[in-house]
C-alpha positions as a Markdown table, in Angstrom:
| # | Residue | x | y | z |
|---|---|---|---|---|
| 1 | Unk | 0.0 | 0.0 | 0.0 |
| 2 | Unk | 2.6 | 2.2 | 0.6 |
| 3 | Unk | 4.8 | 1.5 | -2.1 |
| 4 | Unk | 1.9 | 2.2 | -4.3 |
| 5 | Unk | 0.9 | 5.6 | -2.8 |
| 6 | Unk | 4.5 | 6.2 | -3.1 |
| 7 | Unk | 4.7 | 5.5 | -6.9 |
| 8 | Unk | 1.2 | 7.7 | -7.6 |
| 9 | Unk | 3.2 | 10.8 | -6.0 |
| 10 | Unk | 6.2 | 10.5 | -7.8 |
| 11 | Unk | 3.8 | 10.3 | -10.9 |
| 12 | Unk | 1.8 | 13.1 | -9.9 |
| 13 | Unk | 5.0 | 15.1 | -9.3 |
| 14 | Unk | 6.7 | 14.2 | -12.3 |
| 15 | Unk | 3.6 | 15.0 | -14.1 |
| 16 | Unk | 3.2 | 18.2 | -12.6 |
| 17 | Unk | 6.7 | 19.3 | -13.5 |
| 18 | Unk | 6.4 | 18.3 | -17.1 |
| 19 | Unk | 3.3 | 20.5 | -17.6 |
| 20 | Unk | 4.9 | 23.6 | -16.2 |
| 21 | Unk | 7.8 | 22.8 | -18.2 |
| 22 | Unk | 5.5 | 22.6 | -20.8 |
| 23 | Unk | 3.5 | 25.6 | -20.6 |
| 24 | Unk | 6.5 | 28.0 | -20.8 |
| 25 | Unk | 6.9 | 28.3 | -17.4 |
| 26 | Unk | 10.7 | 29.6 | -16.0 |
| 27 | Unk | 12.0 | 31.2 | -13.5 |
| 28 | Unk | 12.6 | 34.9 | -13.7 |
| 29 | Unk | 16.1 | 36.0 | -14.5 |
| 30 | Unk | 17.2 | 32.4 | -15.6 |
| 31 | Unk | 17.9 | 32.4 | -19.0 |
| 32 | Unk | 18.0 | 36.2 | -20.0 |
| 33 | Unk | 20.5 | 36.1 | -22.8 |
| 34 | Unk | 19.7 | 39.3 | -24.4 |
| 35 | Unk | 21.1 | 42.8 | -23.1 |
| 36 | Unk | 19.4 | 46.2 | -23.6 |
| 37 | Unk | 22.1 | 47.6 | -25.7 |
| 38 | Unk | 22.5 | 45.9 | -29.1 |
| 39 | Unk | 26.5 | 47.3 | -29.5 |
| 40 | Unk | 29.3 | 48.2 | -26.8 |
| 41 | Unk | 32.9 | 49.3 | -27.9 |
| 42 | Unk | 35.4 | 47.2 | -25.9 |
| 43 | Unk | 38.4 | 48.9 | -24.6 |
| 44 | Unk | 40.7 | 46.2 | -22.7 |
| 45 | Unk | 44.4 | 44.5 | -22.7 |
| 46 | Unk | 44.6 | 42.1 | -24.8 |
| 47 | Unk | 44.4 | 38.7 | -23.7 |
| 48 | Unk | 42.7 | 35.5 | -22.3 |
| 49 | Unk | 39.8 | 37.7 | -20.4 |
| 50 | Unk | 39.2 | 40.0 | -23.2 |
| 51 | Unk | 38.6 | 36.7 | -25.4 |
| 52 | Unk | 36.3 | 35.6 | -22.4 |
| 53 | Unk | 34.4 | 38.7 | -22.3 |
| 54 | Unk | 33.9 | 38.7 | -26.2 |
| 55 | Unk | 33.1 | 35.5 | -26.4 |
| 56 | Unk | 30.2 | 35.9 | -23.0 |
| 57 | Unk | 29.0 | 39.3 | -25.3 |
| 58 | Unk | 28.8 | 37.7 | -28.4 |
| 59 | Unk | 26.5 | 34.6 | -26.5 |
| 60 | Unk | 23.9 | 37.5 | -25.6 |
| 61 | Unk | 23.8 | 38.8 | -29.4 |
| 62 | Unk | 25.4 | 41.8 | -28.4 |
| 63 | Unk | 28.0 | 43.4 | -31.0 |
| 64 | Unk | 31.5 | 44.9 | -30.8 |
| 65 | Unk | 31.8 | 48.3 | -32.7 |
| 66 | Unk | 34.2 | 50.9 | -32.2 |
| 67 | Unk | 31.2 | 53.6 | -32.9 |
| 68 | Unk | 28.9 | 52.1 | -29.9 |
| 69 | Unk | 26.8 | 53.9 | -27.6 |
| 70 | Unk | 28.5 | 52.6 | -24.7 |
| 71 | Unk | 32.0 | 51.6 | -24.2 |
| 72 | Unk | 33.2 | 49.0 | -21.4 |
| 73 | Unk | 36.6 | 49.6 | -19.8 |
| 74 | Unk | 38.8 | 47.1 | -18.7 |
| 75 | Unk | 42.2 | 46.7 | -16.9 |
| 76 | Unk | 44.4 | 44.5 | -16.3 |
| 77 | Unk | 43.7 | 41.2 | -14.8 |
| 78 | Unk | 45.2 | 40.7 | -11.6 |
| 79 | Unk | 46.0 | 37.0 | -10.0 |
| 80 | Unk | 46.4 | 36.3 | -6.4 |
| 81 | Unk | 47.8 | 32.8 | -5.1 |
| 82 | Unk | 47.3 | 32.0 | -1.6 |
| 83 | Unk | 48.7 | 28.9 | -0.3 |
| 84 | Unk | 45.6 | 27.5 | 2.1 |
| 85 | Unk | 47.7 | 24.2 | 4.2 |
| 86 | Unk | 50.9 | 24.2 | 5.2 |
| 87 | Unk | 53.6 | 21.5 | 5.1 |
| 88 | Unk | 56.2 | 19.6 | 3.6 |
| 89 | Unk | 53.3 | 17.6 | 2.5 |
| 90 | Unk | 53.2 | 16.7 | -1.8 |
| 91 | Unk | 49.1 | 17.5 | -1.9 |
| 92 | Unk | 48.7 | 21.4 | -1.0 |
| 93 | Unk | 45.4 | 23.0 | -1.1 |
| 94 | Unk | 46.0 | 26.9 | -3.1 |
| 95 | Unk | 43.2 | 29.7 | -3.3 |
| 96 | Unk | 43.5 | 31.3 | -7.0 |
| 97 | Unk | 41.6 | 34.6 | -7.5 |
| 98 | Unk | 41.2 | 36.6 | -10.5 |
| 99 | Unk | 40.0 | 40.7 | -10.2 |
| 100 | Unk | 39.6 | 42.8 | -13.3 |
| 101 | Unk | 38.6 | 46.0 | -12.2 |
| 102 | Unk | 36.1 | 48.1 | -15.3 |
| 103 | Unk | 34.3 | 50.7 | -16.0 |
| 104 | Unk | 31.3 | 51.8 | -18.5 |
| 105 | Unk | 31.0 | 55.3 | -19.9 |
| 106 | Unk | 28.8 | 56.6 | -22.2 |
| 107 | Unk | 30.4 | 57.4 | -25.6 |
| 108 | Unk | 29.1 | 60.6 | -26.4 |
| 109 | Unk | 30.0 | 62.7 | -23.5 |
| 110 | Unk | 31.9 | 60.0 | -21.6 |
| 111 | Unk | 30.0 | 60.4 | -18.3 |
| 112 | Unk | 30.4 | 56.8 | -16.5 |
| 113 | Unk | 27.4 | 54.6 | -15.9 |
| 114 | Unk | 29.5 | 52.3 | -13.8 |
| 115 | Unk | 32.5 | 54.2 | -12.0 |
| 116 | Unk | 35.9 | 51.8 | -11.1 |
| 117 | Unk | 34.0 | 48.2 | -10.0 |
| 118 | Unk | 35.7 | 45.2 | -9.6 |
| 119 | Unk | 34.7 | 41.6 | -11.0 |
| 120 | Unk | 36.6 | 39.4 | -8.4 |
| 121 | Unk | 35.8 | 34.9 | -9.0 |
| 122 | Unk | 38.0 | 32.3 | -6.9 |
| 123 | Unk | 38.4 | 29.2 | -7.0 |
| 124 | Unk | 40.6 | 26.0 | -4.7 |
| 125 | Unk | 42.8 | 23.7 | -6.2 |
| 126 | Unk | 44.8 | 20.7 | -5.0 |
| 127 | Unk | 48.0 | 20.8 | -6.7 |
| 128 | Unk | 50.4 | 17.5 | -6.2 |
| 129 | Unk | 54.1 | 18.9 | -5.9 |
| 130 | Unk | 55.5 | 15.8 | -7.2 |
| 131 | Unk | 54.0 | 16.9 | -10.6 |
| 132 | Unk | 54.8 | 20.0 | -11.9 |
| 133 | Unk | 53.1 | 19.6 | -15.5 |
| 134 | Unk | 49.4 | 18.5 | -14.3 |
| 135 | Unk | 49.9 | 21.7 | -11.2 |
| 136 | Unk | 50.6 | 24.2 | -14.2 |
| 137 | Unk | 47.8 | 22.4 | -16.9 |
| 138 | Unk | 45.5 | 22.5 | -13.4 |
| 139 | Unk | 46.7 | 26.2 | -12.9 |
| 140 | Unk | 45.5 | 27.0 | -16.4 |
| 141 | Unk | 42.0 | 25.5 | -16.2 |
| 142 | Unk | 41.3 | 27.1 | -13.1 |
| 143 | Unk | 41.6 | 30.8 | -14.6 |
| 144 | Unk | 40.1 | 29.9 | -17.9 |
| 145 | Unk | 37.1 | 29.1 | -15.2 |
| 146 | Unk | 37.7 | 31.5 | -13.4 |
| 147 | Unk | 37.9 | 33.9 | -16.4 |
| 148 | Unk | 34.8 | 32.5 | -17.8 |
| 149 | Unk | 32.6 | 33.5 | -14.6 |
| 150 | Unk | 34.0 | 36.9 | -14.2 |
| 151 | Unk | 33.0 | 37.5 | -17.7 |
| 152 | Unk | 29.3 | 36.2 | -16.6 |
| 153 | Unk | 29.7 | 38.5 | -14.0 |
| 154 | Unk | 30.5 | 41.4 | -16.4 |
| 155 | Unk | 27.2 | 40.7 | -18.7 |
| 156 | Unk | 25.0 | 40.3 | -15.6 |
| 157 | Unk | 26.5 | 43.6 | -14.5 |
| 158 | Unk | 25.6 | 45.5 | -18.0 |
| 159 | Unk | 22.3 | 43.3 | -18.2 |
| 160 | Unk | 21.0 | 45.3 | -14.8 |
| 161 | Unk | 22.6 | 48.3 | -16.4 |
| 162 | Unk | 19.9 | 51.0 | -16.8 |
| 163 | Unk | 20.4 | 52.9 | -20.5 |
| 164 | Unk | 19.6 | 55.8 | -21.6 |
């Protein structure tokens, strides 16, 4: 008896779930690709986070022009280690965090819409000291991740961006 009372609500559920599914039902905010401004002049380094952050602009169908209406500032990336245990041991647990400090002004009269912010991700890795080639391949993934959220951060930053 109970196994079957059991089985009708995970039926019930499951059909529930499928119907909101169904009926275009999401959550809000999840799933907002699209920006408010159609074109933003980027003015960064160059390098891996500039790739990220064209790459994250380009996935919301927004376009890089040099003549755009708003133009996003960014500085160099900076890259803390921390070393989180201490030892002799061969496993060590580091911290690794990326901040990219940027700005957005307005192109025609350069009056900022975001002032100096910071997009800051981190991340813990386990490196083994007894290899030194998987701890630098590790190293690498980690702020290609790393680089990859803070450029989410960036679009979810201009997304709740109010323009003119």
């Amino acid at each position: 008896m109970k196994r079957r009372s059991l089985i009708i609500q995970s039926l019930l559920l499951l059909t529930l779930t499928t119907l909101l599914a169904g009926c275009g039902f999401q959550l809000r905010g999840l799933d907002a690709t699209a920006l408010n401004v159609p074109s933003l002049t980027l003015s960064s380094p160059d390098g891996r986070f500039e790739d990220a952050v064209e790459q994250a602009l380009k996935g919301t169908g927004t376009t890089l022009e040099d003549e755009a209406p708003l133009r996003v500032n960014l500085s160099e990336e900076q890259i803390r280690e921390t070393r989180l245990t201490q030892g002799a041991g061969s496993n060590q647990e580091r911290r690794l965090t990326l901040s990219v400090p940027f700005s957005v002004q307005r192109s025609e009269d350069n009056a900022y819409l975001l002032d100096q912010q910071t997009l800051e991700a981190s991340t813990t890795l386990s490196v083994d000291n007894n290899n030194l080639l998987s701890q630098d391949e590790l190293r690498d993934e980690a702020l290609d991740s790393l680089r990859q959220e803070a450029a989410r951060q960036l679009v979810d930053r201009l997304r709740a961006l109010e323009t003119p």
